[in-house]
Backbone as CSV, one residue per row, in Angstrom:
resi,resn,N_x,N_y,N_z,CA_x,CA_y,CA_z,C_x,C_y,C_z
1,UNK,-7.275,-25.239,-14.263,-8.475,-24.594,-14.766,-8.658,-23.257,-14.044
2,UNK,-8.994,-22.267,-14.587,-9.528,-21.166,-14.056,-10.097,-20.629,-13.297
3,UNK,-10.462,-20.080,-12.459,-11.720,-19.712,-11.850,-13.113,-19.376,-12.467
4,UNK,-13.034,-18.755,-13.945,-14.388,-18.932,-14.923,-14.651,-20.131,-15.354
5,UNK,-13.617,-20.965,-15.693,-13.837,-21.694,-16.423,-14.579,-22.714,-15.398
6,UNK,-14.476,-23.027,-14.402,-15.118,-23.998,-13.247,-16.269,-23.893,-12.939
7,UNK,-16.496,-21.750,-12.576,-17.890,-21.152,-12.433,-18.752,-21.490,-14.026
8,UNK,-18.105,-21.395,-14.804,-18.607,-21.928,-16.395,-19.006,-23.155,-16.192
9,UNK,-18.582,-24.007,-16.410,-18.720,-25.506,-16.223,-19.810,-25.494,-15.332
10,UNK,-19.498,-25.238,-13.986,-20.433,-25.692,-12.920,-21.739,-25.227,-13.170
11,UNK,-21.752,-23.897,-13.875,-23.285,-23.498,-14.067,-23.966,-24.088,-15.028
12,UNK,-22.960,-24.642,-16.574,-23.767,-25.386,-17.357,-24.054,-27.304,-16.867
13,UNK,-23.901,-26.942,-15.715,-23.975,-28.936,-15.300,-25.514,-28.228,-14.947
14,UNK,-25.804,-27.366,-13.775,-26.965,-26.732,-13.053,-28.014,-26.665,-14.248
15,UNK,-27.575,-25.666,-15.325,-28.892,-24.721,-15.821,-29.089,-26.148,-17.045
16,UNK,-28.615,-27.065,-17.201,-28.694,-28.271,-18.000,-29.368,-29.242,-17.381
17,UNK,-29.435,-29.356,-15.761,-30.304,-30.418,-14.719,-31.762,-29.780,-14.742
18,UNK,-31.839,-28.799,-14.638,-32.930,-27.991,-14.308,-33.680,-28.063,-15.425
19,UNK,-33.134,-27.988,-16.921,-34.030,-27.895,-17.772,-34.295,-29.124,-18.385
20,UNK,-33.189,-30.121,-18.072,-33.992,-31.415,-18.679,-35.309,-31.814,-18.033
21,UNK,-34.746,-31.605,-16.467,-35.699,-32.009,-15.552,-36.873,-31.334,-15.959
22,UNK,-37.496,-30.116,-16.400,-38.171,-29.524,-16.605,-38.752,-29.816,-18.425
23,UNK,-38.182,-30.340,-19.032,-38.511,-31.105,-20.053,-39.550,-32.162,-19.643
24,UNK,-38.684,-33.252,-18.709,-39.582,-34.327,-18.240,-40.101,-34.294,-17.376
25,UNK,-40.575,-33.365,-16.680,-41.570,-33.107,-15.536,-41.860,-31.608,-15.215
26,UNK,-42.876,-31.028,-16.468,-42.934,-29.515,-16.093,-43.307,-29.039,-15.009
27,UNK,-43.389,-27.905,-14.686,-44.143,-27.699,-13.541,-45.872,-27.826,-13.828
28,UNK,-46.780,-27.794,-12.942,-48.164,-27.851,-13.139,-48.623,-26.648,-14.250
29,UNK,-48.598,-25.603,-13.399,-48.534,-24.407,-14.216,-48.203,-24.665,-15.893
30,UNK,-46.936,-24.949,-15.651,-46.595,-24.926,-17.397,-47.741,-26.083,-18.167
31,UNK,-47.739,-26.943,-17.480,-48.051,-28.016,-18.868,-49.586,-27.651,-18.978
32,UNK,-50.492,-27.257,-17.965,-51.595,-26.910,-18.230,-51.796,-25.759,-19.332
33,UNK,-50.506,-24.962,-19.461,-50.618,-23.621,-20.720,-50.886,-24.253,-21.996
34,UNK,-51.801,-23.955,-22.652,-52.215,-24.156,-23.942,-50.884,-24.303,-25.030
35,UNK,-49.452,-23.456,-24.875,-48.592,-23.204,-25.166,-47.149,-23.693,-24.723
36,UNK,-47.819,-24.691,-23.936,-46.413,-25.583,-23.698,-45.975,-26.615,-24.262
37,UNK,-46.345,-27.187,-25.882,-45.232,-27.369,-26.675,-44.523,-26.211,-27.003
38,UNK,-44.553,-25.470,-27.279,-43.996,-24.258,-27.720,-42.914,-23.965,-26.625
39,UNK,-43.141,-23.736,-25.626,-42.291,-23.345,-24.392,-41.588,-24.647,-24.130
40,UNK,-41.860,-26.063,-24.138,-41.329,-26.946,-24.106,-39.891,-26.987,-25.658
41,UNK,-40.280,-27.124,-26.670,-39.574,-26.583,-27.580,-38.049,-26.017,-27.885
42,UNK,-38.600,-24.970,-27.068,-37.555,-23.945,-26.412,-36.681,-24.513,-25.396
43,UNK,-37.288,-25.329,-24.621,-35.764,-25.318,-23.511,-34.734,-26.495,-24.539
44,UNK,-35.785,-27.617,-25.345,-35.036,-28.635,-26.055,-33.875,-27.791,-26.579
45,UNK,-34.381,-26.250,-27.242,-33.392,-26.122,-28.103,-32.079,-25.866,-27.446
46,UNK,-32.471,-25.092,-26.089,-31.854,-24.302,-25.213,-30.666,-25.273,-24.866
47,UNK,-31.311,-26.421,-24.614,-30.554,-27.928,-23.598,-29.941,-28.432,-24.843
48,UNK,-29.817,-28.046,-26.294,-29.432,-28.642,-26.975,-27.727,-27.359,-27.492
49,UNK,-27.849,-26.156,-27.571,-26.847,-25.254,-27.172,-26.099,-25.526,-26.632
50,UNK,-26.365,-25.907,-24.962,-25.522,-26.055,-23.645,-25.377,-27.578,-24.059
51,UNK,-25.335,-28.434,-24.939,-24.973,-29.560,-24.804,-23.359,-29.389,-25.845
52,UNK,-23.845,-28.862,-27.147,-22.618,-28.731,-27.928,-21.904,-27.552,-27.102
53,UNK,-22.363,-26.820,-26.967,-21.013,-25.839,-25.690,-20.054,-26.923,-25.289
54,UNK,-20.808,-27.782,-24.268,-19.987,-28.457,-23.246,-18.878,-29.440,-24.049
55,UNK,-19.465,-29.317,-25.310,-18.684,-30.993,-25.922,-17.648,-30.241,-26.984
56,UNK,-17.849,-28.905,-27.396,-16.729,-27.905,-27.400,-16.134,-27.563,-26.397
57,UNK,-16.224,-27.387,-25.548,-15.776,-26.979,-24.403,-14.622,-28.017,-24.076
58,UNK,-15.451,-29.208,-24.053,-13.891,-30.643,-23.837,-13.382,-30.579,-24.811
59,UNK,-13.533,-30.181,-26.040,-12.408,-29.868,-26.951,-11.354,-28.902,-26.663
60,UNK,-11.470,-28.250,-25.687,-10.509,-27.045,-25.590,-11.089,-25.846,-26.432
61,UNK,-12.217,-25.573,-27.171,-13.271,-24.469,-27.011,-14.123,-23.760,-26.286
62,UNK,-13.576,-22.954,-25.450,-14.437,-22.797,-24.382,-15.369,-21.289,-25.058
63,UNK,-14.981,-20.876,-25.650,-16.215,-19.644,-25.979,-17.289,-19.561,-26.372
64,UNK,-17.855,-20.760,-26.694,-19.426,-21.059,-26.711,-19.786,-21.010,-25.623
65,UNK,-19.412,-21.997,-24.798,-19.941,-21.908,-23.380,-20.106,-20.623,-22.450
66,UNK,-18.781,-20.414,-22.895,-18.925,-19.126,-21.873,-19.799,-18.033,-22.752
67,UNK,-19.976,-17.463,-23.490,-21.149,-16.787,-24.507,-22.480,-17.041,-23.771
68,UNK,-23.106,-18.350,-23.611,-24.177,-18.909,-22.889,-24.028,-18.485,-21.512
69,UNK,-22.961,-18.662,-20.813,-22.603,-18.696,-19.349,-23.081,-16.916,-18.758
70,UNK,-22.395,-15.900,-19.937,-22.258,-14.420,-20.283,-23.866,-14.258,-20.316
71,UNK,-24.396,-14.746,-21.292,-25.942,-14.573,-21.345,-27.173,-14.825,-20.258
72,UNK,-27.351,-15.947,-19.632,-27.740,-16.441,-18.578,-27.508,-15.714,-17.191
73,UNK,-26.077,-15.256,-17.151,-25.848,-14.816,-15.906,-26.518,-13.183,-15.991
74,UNK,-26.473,-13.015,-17.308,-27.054,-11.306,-17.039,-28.740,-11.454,-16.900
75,UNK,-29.219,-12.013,-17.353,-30.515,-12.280,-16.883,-30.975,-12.700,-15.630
76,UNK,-30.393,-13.435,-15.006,-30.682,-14.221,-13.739,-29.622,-15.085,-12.913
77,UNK,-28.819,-14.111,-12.512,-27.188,-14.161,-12.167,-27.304,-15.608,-10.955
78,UNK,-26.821,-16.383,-11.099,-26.583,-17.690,-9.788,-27.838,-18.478,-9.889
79,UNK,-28.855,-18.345,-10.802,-30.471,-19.121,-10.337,-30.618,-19.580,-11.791
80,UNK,-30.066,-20.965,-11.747,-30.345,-21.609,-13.420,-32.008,-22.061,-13.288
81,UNK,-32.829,-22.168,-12.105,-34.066,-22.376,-12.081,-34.774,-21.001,-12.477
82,UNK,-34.628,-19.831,-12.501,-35.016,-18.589,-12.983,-34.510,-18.697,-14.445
83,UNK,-33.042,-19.142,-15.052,-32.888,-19.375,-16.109,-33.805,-19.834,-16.908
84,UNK,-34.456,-21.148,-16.233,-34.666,-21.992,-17.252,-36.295,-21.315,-17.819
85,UNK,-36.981,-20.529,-16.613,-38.254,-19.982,-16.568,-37.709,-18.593,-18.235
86,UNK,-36.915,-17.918,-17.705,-37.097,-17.565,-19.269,-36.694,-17.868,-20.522
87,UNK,-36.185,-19.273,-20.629,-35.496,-20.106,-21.557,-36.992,-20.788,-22.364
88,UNK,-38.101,-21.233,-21.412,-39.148,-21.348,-21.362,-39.787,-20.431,-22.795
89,UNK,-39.811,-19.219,-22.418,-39.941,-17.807,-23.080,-39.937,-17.520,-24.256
90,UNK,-38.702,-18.051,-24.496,-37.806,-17.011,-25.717,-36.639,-17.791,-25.953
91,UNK,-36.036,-18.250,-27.121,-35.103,-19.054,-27.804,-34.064,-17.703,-28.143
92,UNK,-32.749,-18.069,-28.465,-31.982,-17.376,-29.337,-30.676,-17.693,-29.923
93,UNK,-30.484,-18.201,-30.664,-29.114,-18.759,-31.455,-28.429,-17.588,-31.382
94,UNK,-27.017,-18.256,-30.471,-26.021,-17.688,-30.409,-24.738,-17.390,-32.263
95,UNK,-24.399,-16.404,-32.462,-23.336,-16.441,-33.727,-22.310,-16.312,-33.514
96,UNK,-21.533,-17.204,-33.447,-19.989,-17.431,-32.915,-18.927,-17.220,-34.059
97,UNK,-17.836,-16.253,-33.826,-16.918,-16.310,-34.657,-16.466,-17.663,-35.512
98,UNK,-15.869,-17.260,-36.172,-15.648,-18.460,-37.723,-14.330,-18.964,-36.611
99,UNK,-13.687,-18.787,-35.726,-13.123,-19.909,-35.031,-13.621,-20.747,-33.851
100,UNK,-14.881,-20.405,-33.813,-15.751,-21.503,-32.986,-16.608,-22.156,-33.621
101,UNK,-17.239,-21.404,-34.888,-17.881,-22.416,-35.687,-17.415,-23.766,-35.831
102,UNK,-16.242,-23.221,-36.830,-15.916,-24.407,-37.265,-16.379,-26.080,-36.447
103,UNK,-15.690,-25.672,-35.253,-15.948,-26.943,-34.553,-17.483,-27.268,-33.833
104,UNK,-18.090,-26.047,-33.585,-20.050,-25.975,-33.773,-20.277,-26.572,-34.131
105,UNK,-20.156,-26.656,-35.737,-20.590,-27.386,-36.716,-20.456,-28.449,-36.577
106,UNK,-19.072,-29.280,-36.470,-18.586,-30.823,-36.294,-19.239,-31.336,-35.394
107,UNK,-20.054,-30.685,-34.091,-20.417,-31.081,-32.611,-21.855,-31.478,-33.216
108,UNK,-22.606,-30.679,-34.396,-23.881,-31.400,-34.431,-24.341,-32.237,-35.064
């Protein structure tokens, strides 16, 4: 395996703990916001991305993941707990070439 591909991996095990965990136990702050289904919402969808990544990814697809891995790190480089705060935020479906679809698709 690579050296990305490990730093890949290893960050989607992290920014995937953090946000389930944060699914089932927000912080105080959040759940008191009038707007935390909404922000709750969002990480589901988020944790639901990084789930078919990973299960492409054991297929021998790794460019979903890393797309996510690419995205995340420019926002909040090494801190999937800063991740997950603007995952919180703002949703965004990734559009993957017609040779990662394909198998996208099969993963959901």
């Amino acid at each position: 395996m690579q050296d990305w591909e490990d730093e890949t991996w290893g960050w989607s095990t992290a920014f995937a703990e953090v946000v389930q965990g944060l699914i089932r136990e927000p912080l105080n702050e959040w759940a008191l916001r009038e707007d935390w289904p909404k922000q709750r919402q969002r990480l589901v969808w988020w944790m639901r991305q990084v789930e078919v990544a990973r299960e492409l990814y054991g297929r021998g697809h790794a460019e979903a993941l890393r797309v996510l891995y690419d995205y995340w790190r420019m926002l909040a480089p090494n801190d999937p707990r800063e991740q997950a705060r603007f995952a919180r935020e703002t949703y965004r479906e990734f559009r993957l070439s017609h040779s990662v679809l394909s198998p996208f698709d099969d993963a959901r």
